[in-house]
mmCIF file as gemmi writes it, N, C-alpha and C atoms, coordinates in Angstrom:
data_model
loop_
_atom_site.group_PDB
_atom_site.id
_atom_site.type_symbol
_atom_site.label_atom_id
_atom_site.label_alt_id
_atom_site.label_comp_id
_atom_site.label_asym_id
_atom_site.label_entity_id
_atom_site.label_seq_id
_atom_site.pdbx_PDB_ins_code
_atom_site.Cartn_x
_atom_site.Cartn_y
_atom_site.Cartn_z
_atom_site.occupancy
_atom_site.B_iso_or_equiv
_atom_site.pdbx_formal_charge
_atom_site.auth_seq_id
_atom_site.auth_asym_id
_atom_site.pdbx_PDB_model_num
ATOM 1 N N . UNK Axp A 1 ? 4.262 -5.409 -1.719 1 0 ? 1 A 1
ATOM 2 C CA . UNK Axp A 1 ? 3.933 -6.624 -0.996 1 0 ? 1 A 1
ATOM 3 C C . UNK Axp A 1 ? 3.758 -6.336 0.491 1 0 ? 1 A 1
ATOM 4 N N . UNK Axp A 2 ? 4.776 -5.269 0.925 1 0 ? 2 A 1
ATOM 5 C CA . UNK Axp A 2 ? 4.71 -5.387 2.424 1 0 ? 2 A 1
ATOM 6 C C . UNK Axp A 2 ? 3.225 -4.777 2.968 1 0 ? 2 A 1
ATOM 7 N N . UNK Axp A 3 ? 2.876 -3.832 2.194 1 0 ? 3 A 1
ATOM 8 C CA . UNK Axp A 3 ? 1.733 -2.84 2.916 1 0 ? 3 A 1
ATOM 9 C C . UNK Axp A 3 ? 0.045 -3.562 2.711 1 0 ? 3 A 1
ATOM 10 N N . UNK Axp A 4 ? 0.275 -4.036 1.508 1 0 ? 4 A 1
ATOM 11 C CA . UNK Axp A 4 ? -1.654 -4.31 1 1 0 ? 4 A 1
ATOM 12 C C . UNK Axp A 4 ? -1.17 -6.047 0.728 1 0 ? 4 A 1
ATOM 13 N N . UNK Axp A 5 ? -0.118 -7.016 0.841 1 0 ? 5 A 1
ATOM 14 C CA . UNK Axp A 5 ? -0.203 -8.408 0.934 1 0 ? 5 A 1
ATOM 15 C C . UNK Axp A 5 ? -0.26 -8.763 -0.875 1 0 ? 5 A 1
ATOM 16 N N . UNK Axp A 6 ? 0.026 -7.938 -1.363 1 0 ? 6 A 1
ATOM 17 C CA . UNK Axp A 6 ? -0.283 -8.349 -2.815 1 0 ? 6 A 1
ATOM 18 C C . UNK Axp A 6 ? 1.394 -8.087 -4.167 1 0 ? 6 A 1
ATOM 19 N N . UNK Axp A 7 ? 1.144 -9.384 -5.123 1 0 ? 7 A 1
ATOM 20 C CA . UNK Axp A 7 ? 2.382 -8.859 -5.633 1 0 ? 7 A 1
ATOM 21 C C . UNK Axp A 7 ? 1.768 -8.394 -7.061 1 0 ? 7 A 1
ATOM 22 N N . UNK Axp A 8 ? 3.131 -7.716 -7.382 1 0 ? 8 A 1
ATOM 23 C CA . UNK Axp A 8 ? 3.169 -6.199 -8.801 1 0 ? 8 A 1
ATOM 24 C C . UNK Axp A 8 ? 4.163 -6.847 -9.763 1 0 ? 8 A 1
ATOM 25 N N . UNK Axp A 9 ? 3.612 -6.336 -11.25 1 0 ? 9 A 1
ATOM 26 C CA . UNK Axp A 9 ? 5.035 -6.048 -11.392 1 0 ? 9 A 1
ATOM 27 C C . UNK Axp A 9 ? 5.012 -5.075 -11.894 1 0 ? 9 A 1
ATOM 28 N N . UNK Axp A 10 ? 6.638 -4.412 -11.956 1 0 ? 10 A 1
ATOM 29 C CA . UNK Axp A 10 ? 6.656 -3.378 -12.255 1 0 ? 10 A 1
ATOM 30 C C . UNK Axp A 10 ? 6.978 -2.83 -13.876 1 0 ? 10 A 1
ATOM 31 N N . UNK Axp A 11 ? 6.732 -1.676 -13.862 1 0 ? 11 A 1
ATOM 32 C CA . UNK Axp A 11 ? 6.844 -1.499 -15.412 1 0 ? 11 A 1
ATOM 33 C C . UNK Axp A 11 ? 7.597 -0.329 -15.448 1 0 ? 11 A 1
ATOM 34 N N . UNK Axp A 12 ? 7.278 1.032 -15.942 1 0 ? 12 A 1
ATOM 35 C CA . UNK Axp A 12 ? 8.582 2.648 -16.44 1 0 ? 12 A 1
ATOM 36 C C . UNK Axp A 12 ? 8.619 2.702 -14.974 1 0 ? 12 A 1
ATOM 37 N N . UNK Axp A 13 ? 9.576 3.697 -14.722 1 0 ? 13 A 1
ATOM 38 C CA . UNK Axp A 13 ? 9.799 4.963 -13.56 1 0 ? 13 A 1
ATOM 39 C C . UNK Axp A 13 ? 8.931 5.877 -14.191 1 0 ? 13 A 1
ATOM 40 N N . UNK Axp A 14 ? 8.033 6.104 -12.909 1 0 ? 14 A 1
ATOM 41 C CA . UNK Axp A 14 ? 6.938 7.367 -12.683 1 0 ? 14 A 1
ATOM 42 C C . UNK Axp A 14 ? 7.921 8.553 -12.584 1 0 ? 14 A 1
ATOM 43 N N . UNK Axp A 15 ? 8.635 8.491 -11.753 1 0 ? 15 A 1
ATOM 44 C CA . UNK Axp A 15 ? 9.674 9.765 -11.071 1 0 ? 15 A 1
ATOM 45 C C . UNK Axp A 15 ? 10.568 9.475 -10.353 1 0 ? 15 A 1
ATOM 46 N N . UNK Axp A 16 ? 11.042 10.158 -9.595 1 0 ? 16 A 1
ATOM 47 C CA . UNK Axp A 16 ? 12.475 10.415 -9.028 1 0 ? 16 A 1
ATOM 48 C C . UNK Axp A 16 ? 12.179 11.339 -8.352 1 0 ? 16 A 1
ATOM 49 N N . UNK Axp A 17 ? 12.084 11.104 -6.453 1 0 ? 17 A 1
ATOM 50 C CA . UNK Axp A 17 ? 11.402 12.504 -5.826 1 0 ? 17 A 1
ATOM 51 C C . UNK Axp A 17 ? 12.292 12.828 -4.768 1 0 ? 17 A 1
ATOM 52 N N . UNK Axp A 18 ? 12.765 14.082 -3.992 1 0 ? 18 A 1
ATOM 53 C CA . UNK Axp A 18 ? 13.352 14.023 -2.988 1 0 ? 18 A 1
ATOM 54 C C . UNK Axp A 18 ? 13.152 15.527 -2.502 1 0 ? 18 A 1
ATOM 55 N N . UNK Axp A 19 ? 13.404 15.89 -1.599 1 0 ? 19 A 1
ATOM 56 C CA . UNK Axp A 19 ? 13.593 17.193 -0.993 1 0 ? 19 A 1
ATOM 57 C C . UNK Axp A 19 ? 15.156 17.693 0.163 1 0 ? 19 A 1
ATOM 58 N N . UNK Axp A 20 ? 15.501 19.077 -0.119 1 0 ? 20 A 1
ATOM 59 C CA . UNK Axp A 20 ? 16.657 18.965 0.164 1 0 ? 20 A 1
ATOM 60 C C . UNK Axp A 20 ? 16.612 19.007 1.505 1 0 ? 20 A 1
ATOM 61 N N . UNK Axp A 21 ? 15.897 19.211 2.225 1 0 ? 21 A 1
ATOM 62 C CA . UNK Axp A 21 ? 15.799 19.147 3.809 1 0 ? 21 A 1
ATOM 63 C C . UNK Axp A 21 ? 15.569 17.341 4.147 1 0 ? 21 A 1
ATOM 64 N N . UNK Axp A 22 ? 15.84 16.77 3.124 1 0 ? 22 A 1
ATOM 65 C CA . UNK Axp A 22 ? 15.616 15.116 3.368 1 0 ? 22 A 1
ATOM 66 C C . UNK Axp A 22 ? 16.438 13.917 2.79 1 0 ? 22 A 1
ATOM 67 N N . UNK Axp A 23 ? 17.442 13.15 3.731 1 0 ? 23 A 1
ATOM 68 C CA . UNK Axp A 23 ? 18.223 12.303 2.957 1 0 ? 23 A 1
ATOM 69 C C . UNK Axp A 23 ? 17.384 10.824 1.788 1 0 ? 23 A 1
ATOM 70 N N . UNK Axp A 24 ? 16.097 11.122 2.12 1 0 ? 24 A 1
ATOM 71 C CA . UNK Axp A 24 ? 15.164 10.185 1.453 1 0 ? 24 A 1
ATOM 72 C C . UNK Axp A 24 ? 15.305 10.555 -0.05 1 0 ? 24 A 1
ATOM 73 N N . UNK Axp A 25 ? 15.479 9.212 -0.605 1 0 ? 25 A 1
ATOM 74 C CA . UNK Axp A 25 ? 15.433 9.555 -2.44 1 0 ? 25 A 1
ATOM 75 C C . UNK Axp A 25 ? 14.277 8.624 -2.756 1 0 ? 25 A 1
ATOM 76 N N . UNK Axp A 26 ? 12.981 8.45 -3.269 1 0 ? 26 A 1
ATOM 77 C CA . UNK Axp A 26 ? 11.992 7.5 -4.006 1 0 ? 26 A 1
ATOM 78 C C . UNK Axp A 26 ? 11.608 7.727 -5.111 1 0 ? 26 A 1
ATOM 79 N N . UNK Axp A 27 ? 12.163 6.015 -5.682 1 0 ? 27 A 1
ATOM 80 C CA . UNK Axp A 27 ? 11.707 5.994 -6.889 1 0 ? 27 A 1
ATOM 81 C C . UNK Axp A 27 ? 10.231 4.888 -7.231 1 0 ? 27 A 1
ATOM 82 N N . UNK Axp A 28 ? 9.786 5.714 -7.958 1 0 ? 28 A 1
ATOM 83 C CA . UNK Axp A 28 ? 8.421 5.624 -7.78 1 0 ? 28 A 1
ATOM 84 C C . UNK Axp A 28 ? 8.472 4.632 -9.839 1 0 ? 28 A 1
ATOM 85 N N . UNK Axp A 29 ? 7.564 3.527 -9.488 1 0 ? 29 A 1
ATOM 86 C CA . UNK Axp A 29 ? 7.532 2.841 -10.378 1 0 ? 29 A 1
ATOM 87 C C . UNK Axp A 29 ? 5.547 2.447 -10.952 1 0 ? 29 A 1
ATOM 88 N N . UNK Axp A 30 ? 5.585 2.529 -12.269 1 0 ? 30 A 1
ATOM 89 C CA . UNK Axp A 30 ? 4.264 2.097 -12.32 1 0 ? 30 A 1
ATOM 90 C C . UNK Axp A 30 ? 3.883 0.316 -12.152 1 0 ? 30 A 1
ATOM 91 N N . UNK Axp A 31 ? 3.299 -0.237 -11.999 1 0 ? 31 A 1
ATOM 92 C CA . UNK Axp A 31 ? 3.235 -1.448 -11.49 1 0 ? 31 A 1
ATOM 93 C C . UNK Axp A 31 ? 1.116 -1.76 -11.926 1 0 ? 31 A 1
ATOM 94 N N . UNK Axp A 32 ? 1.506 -3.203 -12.171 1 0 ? 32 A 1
ATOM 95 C CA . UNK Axp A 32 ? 0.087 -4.07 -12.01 1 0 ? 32 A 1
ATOM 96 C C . UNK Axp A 32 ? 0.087 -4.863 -10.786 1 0 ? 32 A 1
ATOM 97 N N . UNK Axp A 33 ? -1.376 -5.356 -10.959 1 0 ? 33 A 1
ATOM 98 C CA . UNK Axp A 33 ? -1.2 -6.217 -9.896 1 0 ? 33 A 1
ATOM 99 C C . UNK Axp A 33 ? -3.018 -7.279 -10.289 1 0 ? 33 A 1
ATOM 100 N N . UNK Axp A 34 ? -2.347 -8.511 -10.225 1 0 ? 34 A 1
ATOM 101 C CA . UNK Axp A 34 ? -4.224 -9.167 -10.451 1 0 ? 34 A 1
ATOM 102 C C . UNK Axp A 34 ? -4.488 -9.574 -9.146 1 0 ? 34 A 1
ATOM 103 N N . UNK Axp A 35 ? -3.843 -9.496 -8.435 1 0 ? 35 A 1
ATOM 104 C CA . UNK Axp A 35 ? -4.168 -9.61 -6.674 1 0 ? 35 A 1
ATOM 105 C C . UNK Axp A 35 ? -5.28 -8.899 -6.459 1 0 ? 35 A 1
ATOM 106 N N . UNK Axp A 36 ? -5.924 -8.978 -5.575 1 0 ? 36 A 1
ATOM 107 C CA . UNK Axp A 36 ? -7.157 -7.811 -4.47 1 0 ? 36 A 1
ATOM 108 C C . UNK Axp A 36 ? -6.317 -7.373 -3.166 1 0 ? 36 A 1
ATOM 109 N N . UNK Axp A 37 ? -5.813 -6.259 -3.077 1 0 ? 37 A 1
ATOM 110 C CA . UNK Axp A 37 ? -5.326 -5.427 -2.173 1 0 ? 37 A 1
ATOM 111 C C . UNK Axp A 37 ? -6.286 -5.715 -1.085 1 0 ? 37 A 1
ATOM 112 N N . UNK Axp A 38 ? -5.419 -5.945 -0.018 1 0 ? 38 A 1
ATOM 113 C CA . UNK Axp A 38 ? -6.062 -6.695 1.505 1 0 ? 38 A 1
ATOM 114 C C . UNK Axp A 38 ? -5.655 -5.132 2.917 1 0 ? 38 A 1
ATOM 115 N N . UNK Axp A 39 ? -5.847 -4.913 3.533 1 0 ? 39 A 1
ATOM 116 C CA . UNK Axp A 39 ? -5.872 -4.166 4.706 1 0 ? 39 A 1
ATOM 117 C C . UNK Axp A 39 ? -5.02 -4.756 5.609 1 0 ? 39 A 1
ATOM 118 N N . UNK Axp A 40 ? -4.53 -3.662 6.125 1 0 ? 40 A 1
ATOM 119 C CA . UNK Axp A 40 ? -2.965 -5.062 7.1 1 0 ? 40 A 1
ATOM 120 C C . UNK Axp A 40 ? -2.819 -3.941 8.31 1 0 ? 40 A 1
ATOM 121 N N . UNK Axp A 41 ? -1.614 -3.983 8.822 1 0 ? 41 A 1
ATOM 122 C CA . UNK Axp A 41 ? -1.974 -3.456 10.123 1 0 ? 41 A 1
ATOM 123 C C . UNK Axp A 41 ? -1.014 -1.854 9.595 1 0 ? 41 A 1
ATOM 124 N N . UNK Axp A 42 ? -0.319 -1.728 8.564 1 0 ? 42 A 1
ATOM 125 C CA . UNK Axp A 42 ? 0.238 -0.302 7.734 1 0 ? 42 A 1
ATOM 126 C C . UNK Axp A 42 ? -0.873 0.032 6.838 1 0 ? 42 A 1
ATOM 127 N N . UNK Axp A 43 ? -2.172 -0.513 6.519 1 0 ? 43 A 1
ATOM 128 C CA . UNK Axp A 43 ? -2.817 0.208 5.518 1 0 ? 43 A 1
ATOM 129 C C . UNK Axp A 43 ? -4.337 -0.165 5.945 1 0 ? 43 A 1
ATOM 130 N N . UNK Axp A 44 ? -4.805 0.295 7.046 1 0 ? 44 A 1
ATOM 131 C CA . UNK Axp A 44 ? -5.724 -0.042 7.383 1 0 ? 44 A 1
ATOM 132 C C . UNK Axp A 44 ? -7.403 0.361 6.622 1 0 ? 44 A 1
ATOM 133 N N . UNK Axp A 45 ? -7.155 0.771 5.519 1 0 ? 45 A 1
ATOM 134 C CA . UNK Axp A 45 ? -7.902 1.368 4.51 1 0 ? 45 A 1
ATOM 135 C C . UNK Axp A 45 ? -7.062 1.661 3.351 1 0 ? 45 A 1
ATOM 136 N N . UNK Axp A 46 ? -8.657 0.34 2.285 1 0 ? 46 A 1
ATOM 137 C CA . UNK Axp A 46 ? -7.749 0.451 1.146 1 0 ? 46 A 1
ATOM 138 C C . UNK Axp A 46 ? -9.158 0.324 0.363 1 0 ? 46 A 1
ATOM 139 N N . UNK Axp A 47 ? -8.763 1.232 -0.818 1 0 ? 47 A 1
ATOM 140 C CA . UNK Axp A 47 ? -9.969 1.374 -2.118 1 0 ? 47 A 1
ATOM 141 C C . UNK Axp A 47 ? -9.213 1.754 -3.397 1 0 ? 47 A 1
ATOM 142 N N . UNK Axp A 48 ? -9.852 1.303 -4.349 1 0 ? 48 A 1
ATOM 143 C CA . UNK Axp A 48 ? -9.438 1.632 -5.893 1 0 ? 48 A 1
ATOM 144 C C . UNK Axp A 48 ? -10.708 2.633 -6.206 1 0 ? 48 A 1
ATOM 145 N N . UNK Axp A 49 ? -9.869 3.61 -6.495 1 0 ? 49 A 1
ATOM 146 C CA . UNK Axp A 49 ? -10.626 5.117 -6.987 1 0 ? 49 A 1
ATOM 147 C C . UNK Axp A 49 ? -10.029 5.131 -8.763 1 0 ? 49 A 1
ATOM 148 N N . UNK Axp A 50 ? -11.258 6.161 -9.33 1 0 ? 50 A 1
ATOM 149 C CA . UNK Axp A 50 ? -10.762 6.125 -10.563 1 0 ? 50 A 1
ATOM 150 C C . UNK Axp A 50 ? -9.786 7.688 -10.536 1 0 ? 50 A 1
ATOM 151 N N . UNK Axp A 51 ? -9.521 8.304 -11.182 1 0 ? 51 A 1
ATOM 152 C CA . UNK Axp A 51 ? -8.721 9.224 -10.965 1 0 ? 51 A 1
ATOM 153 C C . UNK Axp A 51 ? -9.298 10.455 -11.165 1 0 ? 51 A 1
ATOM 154 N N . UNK Axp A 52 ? -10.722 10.835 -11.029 1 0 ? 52 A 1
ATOM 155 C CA . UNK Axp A 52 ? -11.824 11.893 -10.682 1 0 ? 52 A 1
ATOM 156 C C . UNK Axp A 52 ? -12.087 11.554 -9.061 1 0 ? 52 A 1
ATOM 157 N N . UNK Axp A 53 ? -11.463 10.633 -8.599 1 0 ? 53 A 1
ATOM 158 C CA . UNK Axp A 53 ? -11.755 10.3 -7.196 1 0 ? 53 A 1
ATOM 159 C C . UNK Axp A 53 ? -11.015 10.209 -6.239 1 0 ? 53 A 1
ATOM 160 N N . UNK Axp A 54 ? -9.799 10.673 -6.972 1 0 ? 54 A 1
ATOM 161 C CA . UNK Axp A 54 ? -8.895 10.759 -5.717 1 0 ? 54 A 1
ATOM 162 C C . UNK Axp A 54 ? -8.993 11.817 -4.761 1 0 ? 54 A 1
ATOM 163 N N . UNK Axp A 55 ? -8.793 11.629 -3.088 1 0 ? 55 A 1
ATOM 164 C CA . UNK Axp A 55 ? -9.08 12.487 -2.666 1 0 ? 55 A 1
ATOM 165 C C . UNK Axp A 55 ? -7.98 13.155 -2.632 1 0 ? 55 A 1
ATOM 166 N N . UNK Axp A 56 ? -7.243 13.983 -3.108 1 0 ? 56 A 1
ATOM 167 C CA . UNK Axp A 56 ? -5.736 14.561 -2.814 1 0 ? 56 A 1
ATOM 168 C C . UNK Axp A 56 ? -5.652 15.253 -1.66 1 0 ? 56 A 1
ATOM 169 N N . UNK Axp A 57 ? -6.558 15.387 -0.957 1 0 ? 57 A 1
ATOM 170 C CA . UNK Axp A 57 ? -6.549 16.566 0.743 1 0 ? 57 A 1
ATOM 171 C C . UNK Axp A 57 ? -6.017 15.54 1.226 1 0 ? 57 A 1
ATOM 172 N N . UNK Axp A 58 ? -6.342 14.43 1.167 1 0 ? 58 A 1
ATOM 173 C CA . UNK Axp A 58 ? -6.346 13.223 2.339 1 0 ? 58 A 1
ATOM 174 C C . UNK Axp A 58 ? -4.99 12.286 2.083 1 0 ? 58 A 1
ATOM 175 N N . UNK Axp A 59 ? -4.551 12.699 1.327 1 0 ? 59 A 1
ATOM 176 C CA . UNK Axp A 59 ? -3.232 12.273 0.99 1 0 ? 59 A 1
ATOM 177 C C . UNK Axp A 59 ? -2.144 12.359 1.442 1 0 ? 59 A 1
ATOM 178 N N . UNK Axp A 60 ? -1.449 11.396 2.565 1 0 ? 60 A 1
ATOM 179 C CA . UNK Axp A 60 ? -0.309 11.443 3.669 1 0 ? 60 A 1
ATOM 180 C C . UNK Axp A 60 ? 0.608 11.869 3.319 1 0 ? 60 A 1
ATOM 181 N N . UNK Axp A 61 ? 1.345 12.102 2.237 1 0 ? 61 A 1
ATOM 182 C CA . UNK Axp A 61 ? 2.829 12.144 1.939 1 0 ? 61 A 1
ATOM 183 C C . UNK Axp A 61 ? 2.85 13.184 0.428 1 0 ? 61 A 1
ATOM 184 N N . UNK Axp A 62 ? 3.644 13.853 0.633 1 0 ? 62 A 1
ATOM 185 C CA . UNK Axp A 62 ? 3.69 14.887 0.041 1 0 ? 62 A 1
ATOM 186 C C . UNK Axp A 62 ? 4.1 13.769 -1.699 1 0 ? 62 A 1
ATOM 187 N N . UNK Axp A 63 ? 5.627 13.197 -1.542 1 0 ? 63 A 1
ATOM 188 C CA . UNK Axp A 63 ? 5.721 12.536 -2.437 1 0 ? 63 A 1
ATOM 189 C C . UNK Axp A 63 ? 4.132 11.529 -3.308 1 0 ? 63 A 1
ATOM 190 N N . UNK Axp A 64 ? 3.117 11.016 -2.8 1 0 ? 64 A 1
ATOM 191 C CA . UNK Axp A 64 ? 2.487 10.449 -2.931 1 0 ? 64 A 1
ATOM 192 C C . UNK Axp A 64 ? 1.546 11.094 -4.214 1 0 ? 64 A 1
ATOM 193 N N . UNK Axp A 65 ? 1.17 12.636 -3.622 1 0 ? 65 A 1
ATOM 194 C CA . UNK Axp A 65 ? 0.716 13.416 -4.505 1 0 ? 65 A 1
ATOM 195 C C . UNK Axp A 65 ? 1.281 13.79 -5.839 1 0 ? 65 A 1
ATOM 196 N N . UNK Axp A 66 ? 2.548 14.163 -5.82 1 0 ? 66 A 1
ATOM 197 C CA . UNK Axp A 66 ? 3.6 14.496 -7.024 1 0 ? 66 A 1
ATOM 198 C C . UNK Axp A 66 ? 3.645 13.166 -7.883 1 0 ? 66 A 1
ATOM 199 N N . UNK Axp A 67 ? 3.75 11.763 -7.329 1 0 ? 67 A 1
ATOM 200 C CA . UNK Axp A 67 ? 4.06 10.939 -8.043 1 0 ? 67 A 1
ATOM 201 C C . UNK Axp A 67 ? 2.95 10.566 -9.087 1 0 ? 67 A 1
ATOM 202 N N . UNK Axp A 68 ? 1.428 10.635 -8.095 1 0 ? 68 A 1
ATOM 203 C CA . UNK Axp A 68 ? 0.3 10.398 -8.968 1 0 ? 68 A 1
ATOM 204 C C . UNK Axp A 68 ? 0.075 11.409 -10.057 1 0 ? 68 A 1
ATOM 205 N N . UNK Axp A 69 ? 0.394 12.699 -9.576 1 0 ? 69 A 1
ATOM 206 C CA . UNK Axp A 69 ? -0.091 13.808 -11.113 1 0 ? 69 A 1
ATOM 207 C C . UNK Axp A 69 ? 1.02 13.423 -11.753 1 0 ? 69 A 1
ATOM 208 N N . UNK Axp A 70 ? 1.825 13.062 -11.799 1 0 ? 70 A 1
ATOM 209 C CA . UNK Axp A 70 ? 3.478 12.708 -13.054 1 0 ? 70 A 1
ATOM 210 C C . UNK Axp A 70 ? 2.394 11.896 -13.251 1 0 ? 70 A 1
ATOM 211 N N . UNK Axp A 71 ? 2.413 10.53 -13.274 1 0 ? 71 A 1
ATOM 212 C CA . UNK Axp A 71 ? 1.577 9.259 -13.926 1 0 ? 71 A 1
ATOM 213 C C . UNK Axp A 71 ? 0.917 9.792 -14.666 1 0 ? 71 A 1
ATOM 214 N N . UNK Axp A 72 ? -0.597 10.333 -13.781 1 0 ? 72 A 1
ATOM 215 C CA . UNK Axp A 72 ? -2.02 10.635 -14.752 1 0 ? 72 A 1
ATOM 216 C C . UNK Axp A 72 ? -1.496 11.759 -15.583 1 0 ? 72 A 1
ATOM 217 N N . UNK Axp A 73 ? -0.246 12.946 -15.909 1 0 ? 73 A 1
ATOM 218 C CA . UNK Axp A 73 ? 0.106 13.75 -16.828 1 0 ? 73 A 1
ATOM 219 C C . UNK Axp A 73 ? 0.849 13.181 -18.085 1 0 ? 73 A 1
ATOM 220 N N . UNK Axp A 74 ? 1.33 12.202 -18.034 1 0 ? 74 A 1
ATOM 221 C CA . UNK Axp A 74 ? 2.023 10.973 -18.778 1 0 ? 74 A 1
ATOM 222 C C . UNK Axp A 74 ? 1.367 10.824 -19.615 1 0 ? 74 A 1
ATOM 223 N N . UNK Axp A 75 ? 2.096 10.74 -21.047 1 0 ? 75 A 1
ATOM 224 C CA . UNK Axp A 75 ? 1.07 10.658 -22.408 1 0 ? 75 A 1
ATOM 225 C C . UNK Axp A 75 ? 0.604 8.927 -22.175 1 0 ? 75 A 1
């Protein structure tokens, strides 16, 4: 809700991510949403890619990457 103005709900745990140089723990959840993801002043660019389209270079957060290949590796 806070980043794209839109609500989810959620469904399994994707993962469980952390690194030991980091007191950060995220748990990463799969989620819907029938909202249209809006642009706000934390996500100033926003698109639905299919998953031949993700750009993974361009991808801010290390967690972000790990969480999406768990999902799309998911039977």
């Amino acid at each position: 809700m806070e980043e794209l103005h839109i609500a989810v709900e959620l469904h399994h745990v994707v993962g469980v991510y952390s690194r030991p140089d980091s007191p950060i723990v995220l748990i990463v959840y799969a989620a819907t949403t029938s909202d249209e993801p809006r642009t706000s002043e934390e996500a100033s660019d926003v698109a639905v890619v299919d998953p031949a389209g993700i750009p993974w270079e361009e991808l801010a957060f290390w967690s972000t990457e790990l969480a999406l290949r768990d999902y799309l590796s998911a039977p």
